[in-house]
C-alpha positions as CSV (number, residue, x, y, z in Angstrom):
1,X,-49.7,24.4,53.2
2,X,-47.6,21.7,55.1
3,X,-46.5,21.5,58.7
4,X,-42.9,20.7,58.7
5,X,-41.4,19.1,61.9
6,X,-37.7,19.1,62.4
7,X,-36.6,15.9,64.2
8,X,-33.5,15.7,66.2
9,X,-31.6,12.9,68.3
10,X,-33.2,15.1,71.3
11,X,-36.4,14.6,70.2
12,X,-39.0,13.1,72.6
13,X,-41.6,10.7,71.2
14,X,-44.3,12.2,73.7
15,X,-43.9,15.5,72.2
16,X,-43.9,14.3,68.4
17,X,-47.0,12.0,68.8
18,X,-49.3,14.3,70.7
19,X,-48.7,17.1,68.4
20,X,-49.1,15.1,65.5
21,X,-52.3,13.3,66.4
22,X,-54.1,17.6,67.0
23,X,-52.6,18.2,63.5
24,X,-53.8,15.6,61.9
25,X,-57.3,15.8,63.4
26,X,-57.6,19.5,62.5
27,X,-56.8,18.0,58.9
28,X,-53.4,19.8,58.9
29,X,-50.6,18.1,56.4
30,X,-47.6,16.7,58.4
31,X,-44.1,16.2,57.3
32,X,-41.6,14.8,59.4
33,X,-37.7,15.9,58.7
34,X,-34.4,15.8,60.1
35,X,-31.2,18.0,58.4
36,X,-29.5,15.1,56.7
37,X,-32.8,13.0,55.3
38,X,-32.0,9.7,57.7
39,X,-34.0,8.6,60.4
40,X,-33.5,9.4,63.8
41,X,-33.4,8.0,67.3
42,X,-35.6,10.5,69.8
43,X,-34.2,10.3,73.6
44,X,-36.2,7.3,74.3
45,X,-34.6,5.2,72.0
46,X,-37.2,4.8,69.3
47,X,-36.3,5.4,65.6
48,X,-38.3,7.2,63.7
49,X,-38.3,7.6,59.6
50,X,-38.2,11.1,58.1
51,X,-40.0,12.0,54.8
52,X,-37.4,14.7,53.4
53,X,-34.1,16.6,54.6
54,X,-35.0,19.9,55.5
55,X,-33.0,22.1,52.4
56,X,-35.6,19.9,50.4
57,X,-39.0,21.6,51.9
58,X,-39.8,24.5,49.9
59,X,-40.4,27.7,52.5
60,X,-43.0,28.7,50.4
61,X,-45.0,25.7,51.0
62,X,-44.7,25.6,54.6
63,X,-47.5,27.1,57.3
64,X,-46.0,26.0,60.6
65,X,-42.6,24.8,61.5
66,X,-42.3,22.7,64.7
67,X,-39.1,21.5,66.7
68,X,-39.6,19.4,69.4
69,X,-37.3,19.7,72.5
70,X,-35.7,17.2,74.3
């Protein structure tokens, strides 16, 4: 089962690195996505690659679904 996170422009670095460093501890699969597949810039002005667009995750697959604020 995969943990999808859905990046937006609004993201915030502090939120997306915290909660990826617990999920990967806790051995939990992370994939990072944004609605059109490109990379995006979070609110600090960082750009950050995506693995996927989101209409490419299959549902099925996923155990936790995470979109950081901004």
């Amino acid at each position: 089962m995969k943990s999808v996170v859905l990046l937006f422009n609004t993201s915030c670095v502090y939120e997306i690195v915290i909660l990826n460093y617990f999920l990967n501890f806790t051995g939990k699969e992370v994939v990072f996505v944004s609605m059109d597949g490109k990379s995006i810039t979070a609110m600090e002005g960082y750009s950050i690659n995506v693995s996927d667009k989101l209409e490419s995750i299959d549902s099925s697959e996923v155990e936790l679904m995470i979109v950081p604020g901004g």
